[in-house]
N, CA, C and O atoms as a GROMACS GRO file, in nm:
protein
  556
    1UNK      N    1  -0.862   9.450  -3.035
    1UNK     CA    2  -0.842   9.412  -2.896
    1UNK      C    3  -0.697   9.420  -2.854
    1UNK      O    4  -0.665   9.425  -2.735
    2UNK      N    5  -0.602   9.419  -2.962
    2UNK     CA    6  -0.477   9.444  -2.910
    2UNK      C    7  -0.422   9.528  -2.929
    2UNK      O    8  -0.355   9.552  -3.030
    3UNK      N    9  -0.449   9.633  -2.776
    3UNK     CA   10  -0.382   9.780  -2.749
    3UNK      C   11  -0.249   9.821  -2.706
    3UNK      O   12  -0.197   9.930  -2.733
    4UNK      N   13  -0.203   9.737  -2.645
    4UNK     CA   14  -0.035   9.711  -2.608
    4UNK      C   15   0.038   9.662  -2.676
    4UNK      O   16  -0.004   9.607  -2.778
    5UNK      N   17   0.167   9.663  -2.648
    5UNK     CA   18   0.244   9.566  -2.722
    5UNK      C   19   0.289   9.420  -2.604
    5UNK      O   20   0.266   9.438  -2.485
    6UNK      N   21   0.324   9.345  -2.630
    6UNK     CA   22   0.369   9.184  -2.617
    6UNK      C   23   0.172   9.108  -2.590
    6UNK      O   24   0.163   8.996  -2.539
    7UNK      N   25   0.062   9.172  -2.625
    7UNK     CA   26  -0.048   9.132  -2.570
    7UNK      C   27  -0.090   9.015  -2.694
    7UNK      O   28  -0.041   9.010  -2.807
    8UNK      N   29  -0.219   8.902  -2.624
    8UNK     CA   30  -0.230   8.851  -2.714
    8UNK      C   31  -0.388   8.750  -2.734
    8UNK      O   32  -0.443   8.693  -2.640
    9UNK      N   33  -0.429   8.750  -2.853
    9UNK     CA   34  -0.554   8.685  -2.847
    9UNK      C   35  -0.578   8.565  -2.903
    9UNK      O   36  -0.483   8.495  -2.940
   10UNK      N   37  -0.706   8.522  -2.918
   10UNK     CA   38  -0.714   8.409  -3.011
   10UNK      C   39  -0.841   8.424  -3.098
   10UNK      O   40  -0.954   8.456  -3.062
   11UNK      N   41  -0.794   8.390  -3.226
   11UNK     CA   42  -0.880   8.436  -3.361
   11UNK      C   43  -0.970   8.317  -3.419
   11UNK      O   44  -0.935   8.209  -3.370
   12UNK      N   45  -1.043   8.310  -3.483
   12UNK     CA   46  -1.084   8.216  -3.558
   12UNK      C   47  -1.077   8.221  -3.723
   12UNK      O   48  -1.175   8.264  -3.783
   13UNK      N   49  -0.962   8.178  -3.795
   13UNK     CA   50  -0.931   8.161  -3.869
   13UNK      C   51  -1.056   8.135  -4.012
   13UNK      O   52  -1.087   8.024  -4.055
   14UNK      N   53  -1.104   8.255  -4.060
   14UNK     CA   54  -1.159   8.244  -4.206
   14UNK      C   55  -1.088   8.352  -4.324
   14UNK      O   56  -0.968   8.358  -4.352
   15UNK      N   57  -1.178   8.415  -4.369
   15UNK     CA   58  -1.140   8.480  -4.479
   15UNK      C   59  -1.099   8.611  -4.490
   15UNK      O   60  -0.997   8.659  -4.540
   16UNK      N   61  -1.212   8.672  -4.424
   16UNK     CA   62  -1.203   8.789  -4.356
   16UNK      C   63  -1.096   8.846  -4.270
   16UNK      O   64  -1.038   8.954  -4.283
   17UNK      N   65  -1.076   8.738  -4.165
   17UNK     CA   66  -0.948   8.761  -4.104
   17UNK      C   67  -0.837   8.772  -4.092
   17UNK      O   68  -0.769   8.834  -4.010
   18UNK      N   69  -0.793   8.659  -4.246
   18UNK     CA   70  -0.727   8.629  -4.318
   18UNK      C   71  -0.675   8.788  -4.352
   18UNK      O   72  -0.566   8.842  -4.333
   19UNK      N   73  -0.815   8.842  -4.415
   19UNK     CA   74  -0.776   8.997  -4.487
   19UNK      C   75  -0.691   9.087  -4.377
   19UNK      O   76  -0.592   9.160  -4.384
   20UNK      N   77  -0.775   9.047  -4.281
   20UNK     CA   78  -0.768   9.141  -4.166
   20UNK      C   79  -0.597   9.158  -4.117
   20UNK      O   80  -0.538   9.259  -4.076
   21UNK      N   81  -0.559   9.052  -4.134
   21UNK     CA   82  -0.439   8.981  -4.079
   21UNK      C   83  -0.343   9.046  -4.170
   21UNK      O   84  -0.242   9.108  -4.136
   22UNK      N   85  -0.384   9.025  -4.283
   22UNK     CA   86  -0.258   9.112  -4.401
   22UNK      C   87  -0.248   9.265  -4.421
   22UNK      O   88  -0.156   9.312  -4.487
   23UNK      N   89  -0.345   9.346  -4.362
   23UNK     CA   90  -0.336   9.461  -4.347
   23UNK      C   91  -0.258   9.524  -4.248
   23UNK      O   92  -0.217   9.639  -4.265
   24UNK      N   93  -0.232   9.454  -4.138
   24UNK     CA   94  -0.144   9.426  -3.976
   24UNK      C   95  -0.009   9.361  -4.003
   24UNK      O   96   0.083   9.392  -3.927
   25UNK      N   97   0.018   9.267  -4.112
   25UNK     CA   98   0.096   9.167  -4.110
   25UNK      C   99   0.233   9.244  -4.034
   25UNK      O  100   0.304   9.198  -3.944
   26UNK      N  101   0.241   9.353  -4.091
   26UNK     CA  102   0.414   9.399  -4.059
   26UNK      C  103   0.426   9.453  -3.911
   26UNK      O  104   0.511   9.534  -3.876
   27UNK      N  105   0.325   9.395  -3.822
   27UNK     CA  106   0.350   9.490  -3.696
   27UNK      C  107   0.280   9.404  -3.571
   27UNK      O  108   0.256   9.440  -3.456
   28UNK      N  109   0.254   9.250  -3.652
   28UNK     CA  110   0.186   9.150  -3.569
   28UNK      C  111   0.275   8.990  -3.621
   28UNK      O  112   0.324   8.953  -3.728
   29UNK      N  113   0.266   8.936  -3.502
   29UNK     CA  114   0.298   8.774  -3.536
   29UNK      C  115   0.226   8.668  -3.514
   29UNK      O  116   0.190   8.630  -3.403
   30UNK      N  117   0.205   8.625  -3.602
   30UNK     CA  118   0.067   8.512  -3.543
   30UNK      C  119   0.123   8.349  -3.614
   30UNK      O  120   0.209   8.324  -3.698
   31UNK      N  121   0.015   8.248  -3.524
   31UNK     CA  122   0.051   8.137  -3.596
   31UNK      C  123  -0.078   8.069  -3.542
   31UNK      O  124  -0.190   8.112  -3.513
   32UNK      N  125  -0.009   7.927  -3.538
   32UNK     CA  126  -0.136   7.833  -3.460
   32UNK      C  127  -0.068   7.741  -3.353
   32UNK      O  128   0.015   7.650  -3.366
   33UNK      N  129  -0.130   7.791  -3.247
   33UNK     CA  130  -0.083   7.715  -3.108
   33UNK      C  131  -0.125   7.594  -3.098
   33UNK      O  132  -0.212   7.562  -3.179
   34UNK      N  133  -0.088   7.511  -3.018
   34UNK     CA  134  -0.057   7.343  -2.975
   34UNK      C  135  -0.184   7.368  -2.848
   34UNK      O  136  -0.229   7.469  -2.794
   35UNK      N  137  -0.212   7.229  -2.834
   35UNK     CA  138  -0.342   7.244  -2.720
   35UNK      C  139  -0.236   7.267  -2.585
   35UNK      O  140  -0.275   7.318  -2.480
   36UNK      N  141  -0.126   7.230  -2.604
   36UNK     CA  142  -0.032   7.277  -2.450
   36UNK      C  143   0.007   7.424  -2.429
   36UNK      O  144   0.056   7.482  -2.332
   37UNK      N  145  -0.027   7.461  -2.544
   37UNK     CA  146   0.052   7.656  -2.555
   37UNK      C  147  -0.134   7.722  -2.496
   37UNK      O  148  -0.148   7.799  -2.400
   38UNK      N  149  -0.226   7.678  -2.562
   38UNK     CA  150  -0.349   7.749  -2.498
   38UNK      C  151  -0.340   7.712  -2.371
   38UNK      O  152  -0.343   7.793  -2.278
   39UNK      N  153  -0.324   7.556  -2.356
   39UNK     CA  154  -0.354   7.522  -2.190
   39UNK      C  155  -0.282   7.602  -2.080
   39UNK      O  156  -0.320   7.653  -1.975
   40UNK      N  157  -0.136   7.592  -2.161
   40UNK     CA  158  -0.037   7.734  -2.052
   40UNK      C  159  -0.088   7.826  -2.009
   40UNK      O  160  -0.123   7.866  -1.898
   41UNK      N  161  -0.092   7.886  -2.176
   41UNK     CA  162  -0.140   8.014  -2.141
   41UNK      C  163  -0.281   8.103  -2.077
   41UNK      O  164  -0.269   8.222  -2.047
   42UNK      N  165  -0.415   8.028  -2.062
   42UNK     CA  166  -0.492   8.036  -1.993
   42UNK      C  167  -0.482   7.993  -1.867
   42UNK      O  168  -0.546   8.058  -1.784
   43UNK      N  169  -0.419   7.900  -1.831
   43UNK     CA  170  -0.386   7.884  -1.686
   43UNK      C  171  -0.307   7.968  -1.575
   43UNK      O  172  -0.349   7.999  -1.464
   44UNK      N  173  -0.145   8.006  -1.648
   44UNK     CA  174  -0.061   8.123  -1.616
   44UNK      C  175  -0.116   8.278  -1.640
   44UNK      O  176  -0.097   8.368  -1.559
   45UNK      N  177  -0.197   8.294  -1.786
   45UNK     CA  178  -0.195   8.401  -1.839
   45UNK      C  179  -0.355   8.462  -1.811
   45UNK      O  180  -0.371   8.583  -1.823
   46UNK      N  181  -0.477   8.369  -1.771
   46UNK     CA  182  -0.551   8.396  -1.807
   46UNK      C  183  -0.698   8.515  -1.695
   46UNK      O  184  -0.756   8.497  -1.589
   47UNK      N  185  -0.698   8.575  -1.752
   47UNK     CA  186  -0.803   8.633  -1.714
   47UNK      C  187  -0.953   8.652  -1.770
   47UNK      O  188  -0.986   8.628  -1.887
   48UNK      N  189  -1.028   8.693  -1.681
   48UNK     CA  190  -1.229   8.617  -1.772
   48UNK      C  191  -1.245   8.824  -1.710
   48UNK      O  192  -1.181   8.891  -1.628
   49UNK      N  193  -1.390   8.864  -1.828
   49UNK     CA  194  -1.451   8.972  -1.823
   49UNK      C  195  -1.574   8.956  -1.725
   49UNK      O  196  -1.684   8.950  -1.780
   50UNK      N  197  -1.571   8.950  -1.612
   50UNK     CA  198  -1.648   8.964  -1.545
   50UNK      C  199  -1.723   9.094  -1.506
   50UNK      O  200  -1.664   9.167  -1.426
   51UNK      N  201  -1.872   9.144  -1.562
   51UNK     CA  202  -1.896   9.252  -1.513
   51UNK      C  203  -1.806   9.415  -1.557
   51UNK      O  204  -1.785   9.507  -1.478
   52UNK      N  205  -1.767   9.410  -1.697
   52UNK     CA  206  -1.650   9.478  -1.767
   52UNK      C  207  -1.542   9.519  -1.675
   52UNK      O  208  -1.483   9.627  -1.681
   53UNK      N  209  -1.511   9.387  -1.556
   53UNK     CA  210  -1.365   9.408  -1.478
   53UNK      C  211  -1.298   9.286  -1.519
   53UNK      O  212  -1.358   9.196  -1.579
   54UNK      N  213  -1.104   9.277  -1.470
   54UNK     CA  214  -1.067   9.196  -1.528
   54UNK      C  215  -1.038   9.121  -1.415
   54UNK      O  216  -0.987   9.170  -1.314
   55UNK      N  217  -1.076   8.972  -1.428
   55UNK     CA  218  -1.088   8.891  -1.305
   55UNK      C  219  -1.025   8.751  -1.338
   55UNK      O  220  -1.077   8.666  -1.410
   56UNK      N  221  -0.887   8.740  -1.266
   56UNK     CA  222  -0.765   8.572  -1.252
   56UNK      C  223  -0.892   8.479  -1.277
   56UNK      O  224  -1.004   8.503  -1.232
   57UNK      N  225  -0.856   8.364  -1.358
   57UNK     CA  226  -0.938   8.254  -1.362
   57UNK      C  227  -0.884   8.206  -1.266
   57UNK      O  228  -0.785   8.143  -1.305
   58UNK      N  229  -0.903   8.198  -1.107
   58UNK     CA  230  -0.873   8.102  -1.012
   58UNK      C  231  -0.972   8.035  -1.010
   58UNK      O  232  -0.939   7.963  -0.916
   59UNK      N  233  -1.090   7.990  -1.045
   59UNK     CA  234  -1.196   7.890  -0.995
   59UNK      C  235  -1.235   7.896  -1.094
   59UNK      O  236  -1.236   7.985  -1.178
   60UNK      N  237  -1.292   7.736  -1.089
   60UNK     CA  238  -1.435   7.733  -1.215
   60UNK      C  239  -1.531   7.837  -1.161
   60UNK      O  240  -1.578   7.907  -1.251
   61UNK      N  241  -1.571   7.865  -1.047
   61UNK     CA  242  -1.724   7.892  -1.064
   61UNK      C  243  -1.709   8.028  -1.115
   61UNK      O  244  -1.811   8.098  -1.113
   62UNK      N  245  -1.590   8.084  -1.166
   62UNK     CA  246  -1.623   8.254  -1.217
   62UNK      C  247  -1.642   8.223  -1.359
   62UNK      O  248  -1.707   8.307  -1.422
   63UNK      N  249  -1.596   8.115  -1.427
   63UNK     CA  250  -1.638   8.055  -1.562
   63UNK      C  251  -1.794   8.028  -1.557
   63UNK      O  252  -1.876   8.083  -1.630
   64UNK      N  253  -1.829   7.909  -1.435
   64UNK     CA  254  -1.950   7.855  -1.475
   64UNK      C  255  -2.054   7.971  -1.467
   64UNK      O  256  -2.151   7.980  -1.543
   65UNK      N  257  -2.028   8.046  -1.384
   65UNK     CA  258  -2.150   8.185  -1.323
   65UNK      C  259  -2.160   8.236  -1.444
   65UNK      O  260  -2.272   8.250  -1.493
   66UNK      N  261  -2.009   8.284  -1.538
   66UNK     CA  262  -2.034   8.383  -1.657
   66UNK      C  263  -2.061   8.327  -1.793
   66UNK      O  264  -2.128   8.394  -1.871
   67UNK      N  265  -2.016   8.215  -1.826
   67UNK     CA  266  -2.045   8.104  -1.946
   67UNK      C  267  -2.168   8.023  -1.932
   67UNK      O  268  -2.242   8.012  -2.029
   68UNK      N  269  -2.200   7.954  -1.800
   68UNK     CA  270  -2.257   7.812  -1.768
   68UNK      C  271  -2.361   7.813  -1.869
   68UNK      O  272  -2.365   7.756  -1.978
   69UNK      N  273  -2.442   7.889  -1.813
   69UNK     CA  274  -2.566   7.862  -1.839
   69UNK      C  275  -2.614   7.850  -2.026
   69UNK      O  276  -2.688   7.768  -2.079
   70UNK      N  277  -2.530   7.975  -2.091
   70UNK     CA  278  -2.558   8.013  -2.189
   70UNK      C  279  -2.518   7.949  -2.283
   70UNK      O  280  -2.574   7.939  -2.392
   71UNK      N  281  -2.393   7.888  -2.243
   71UNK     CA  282  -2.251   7.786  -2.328
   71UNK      C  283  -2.235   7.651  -2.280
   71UNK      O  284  -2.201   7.546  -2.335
   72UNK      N  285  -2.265   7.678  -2.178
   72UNK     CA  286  -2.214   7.506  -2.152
   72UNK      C  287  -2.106   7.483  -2.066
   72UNK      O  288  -2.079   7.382  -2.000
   73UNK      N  289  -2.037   7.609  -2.078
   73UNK     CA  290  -1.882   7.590  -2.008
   73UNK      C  291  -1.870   7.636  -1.899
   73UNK      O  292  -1.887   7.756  -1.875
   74UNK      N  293  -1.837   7.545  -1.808
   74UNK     CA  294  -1.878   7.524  -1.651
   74UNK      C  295  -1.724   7.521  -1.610
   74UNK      O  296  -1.727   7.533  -1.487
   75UNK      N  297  -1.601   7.512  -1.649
   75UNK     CA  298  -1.502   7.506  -1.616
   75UNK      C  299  -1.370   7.533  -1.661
   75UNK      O  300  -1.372   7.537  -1.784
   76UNK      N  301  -1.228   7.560  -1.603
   76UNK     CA  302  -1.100   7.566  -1.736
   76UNK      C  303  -1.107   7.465  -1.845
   76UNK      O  304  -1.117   7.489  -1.965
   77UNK      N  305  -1.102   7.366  -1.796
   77UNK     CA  306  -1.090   7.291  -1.936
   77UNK      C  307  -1.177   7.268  -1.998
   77UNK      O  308  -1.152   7.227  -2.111
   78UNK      N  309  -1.349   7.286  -1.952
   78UNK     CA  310  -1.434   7.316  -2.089
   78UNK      C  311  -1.375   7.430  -2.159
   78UNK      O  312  -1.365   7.408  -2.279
   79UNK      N  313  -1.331   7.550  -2.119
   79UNK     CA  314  -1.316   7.685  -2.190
   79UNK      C  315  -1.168   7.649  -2.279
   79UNK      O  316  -1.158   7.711  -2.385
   80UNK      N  317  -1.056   7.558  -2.244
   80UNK     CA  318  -0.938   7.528  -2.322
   80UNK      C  319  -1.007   7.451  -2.397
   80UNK      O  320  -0.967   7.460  -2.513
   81UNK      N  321  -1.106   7.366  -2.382
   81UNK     CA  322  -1.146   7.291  -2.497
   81UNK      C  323  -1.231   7.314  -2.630
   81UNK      O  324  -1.231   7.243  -2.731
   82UNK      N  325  -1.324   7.467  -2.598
   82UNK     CA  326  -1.357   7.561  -2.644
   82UNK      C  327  -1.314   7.626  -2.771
   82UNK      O  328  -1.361   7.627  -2.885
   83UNK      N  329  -1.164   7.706  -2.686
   83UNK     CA  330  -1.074   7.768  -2.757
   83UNK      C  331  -0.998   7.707  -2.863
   83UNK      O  332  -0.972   7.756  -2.973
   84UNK      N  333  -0.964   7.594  -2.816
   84UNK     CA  334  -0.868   7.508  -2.897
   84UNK      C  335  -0.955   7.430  -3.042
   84UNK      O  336  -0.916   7.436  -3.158
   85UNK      N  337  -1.041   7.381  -3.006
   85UNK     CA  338  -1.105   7.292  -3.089
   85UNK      C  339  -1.236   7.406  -3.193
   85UNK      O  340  -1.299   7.356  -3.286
   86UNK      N  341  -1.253   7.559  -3.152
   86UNK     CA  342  -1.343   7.644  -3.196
   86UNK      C  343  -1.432   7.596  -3.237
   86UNK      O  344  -1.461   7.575  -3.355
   87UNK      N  345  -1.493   7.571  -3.136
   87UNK     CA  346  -1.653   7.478  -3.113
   87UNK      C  347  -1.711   7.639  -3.129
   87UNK      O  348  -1.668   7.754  -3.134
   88UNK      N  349  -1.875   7.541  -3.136
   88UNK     CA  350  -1.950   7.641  -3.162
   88UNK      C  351  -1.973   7.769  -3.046
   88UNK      O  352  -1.994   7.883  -3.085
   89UNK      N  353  -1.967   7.742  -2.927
   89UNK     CA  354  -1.921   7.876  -2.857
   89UNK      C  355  -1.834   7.947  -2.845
   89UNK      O  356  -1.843   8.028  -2.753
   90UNK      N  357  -1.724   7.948  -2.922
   90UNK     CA  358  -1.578   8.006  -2.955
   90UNK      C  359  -1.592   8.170  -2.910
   90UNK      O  360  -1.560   8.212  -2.798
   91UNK      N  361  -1.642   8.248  -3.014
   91UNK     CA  362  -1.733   8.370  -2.984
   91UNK      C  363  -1.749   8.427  -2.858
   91UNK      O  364  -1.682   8.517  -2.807
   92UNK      N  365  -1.848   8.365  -2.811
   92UNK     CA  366  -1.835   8.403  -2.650
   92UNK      C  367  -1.770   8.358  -2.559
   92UNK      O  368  -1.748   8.436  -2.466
   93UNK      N  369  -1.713   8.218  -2.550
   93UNK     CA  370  -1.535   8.209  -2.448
   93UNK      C  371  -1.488   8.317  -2.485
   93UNK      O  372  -1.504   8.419  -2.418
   94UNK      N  373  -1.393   8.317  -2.649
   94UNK     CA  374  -1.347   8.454  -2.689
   94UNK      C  375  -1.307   8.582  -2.611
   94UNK      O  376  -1.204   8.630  -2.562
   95UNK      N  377  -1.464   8.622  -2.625
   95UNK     CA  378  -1.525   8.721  -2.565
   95UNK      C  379  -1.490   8.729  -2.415
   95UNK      O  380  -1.438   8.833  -2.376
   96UNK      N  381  -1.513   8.629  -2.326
   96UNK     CA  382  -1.484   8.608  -2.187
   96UNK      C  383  -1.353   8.673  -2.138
   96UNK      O  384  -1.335   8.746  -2.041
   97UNK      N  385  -1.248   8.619  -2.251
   97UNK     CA  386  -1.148   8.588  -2.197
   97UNK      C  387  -1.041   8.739  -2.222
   97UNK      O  388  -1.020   8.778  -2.337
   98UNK      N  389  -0.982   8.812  -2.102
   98UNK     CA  390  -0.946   8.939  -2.163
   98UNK      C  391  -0.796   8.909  -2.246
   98UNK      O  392  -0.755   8.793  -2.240
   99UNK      N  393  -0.724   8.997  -2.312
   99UNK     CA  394  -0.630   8.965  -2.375
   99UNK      C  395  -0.516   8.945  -2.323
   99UNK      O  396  -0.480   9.016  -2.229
  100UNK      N  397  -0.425   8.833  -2.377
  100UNK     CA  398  -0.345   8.762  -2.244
  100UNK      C  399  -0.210   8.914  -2.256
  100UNK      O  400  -0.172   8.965  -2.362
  101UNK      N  401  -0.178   8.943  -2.151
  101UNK     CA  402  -0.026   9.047  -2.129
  101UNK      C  403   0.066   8.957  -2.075
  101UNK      O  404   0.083   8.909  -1.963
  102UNK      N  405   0.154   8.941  -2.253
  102UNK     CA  406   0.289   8.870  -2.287
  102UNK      C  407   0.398   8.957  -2.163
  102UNK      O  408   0.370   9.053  -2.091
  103UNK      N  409   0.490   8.900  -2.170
  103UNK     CA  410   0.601   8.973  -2.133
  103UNK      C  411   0.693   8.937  -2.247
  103UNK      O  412   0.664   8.849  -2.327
  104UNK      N  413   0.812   9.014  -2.253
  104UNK     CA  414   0.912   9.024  -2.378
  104UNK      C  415   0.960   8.924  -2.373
  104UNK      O  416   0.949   8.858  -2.270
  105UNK      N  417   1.043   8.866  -2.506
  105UNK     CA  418   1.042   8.714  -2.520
  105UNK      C  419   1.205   8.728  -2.466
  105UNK      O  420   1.289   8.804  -2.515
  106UNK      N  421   1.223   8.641  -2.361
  106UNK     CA  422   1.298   8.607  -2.341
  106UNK      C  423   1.458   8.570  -2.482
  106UNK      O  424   1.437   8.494  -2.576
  107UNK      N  425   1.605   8.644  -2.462
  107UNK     CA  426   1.668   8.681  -2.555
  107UNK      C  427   1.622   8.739  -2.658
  107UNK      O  428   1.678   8.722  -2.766
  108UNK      N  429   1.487   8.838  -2.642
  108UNK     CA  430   1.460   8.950  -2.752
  108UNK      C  431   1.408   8.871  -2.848
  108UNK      O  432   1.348   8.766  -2.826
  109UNK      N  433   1.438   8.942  -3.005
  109UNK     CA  434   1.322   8.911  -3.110
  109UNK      C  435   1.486   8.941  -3.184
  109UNK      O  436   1.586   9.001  -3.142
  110UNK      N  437   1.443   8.841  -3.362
  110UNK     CA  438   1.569   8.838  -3.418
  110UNK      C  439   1.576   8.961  -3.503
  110UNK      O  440   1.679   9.026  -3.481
  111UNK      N  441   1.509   9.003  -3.579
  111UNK     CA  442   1.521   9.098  -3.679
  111UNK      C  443   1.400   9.154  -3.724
  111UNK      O  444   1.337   9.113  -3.821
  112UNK      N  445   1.368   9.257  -3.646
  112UNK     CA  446   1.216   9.340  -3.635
  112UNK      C  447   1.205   9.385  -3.723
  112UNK      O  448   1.090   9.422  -3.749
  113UNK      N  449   1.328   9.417  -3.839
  113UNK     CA  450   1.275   9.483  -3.942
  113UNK      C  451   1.231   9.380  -4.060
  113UNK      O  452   1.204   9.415  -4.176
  114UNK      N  453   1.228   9.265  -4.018
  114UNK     CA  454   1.199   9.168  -4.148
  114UNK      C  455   1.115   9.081  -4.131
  114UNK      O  456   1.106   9.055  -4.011
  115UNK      N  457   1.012   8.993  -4.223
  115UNK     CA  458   0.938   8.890  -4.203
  115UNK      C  459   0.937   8.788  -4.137
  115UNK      O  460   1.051   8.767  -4.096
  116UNK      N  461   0.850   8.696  -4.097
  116UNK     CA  462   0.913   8.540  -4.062
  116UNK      C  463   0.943   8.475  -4.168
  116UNK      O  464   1.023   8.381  -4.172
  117UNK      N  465   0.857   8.539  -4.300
  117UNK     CA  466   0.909   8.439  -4.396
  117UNK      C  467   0.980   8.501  -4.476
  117UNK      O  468   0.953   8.497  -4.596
  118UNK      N  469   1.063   8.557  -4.440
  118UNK     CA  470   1.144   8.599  -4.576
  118UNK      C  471   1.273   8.561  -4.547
  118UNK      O  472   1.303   8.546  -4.428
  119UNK      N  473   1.402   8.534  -4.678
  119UNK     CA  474   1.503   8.456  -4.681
  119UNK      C  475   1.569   8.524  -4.519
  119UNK      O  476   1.613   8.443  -4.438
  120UNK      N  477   1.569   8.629  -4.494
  120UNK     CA  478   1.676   8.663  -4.361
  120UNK      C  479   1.612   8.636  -4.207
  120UNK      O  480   1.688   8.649  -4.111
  121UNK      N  481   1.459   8.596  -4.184
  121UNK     CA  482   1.427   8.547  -4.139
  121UNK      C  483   1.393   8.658  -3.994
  121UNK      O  484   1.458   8.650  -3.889
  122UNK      N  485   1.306   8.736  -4.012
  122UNK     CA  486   1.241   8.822  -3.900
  122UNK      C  487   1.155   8.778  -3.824
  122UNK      O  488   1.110   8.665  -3.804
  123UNK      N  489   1.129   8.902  -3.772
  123UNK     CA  490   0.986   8.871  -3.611
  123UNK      C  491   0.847   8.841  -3.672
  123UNK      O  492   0.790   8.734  -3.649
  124UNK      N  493   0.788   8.949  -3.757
  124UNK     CA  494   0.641   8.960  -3.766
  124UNK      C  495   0.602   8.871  -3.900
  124UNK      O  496   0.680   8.811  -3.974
  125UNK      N  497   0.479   8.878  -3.907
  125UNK     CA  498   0.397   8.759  -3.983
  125UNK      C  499   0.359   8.610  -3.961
  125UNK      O  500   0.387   8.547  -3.859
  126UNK      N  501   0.318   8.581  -4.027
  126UNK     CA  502   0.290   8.405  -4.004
  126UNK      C  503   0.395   8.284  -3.979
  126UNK      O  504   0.460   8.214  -4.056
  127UNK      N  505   0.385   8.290  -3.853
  127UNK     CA  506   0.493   8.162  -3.784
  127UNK      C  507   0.434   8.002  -3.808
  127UNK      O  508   0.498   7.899  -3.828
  128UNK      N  509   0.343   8.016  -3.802
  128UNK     CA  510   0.234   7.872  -3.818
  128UNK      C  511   0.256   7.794  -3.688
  128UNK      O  512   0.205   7.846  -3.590
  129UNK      N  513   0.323   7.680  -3.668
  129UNK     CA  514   0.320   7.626  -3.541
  129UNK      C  515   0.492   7.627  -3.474
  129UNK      O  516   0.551   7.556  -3.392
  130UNK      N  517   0.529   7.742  -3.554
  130UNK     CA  518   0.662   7.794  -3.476
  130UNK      C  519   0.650   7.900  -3.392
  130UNK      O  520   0.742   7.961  -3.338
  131UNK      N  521   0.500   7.925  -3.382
  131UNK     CA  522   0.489   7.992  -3.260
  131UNK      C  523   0.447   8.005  -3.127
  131UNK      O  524   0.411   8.102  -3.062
  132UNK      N  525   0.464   7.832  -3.089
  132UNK     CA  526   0.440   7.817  -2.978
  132UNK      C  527   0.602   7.815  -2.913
  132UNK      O  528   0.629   7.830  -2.793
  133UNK      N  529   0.682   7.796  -3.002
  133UNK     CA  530   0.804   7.854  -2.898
  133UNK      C  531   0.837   8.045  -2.876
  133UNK      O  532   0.909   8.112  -2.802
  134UNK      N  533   0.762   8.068  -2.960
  134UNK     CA  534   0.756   8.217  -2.895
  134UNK      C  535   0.685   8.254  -2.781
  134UNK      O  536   0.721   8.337  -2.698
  135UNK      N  537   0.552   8.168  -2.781
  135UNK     CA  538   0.516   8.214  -2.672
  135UNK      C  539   0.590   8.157  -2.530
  135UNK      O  540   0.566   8.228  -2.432
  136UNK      N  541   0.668   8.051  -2.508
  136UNK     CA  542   0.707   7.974  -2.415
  136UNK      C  543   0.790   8.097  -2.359
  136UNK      O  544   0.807   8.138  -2.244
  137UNK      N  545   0.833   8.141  -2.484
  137UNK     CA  546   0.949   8.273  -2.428
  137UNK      C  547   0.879   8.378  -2.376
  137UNK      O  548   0.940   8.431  -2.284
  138UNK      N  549   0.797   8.415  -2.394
  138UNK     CA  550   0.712   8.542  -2.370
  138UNK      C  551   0.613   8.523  -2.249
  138UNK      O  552   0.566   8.611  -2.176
  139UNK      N  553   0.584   8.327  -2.243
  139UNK     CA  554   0.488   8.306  -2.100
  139UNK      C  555   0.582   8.343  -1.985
  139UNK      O  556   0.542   8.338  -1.869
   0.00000   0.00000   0.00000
């Protein structure tokens, strides 16, 4: 799902993905966001798949019309509560929601050619919950 660059999604963390994640590692940054970094960013960032077009979450009712019935989720903050907590409809919010388009992080990125975790301290790989100040820069 991520065809651009600064774009961005949300995963559900098992094994597989895990794999998935280390095959990408050198050309992706990921971590785990704060319930205030999803809430941002679906509010500022977010757009829903309506009808395979891409449509501003300005109202609940383009949530409740495309989720309600099937999920439960009748509104933004059922769908942040969704995302965040990866309740059992995770999957299809997921699915709903198209992939957020970052803009460049504000004062750039430190050292693209190196890890987050390695002693000199680069852009890509696993930030864990140091990457909700990336996104602040990039919302």
């Amino acid at each position: 799902r991520l065809r651009q660059l600064h774009n961005g999604v949300f995963l559900k963390v098992n094994k597989p993905i895990l794999q998935m994640l280390k095959l990408v590692q050198p050309y992706v940054t990921y971590g785990y966001p704060t319930l205030k970094t999803v809430r941002e960013l679906i509010y500022k960032r977010g757009f829903g798949k309506v009808n395979k077009q891409r449509v501003p979450l300005s109202d609940n009712a383009i949530i409740g019309d495309t989720l309600g019935e099937k999920t439960g989720i009748h509104g933004m903050e059922d769908l942040i509560h969704e995302i965040y907590t990866v309740g059992p409809h995770f999957k299809q919010a997921n699915n709903f929601l198209w992939p957020f388009k970052l803009s460049a992080p504000k004062a750039g990125f430190n050292k693209k050619r190196h890890g987050y975790c390695e002693m000199k301290g680069g852009d890509w790989g696993n930030r864990e919950e140091e990457i909700n100040a990336l996104i602040r820069r990039m919302n």
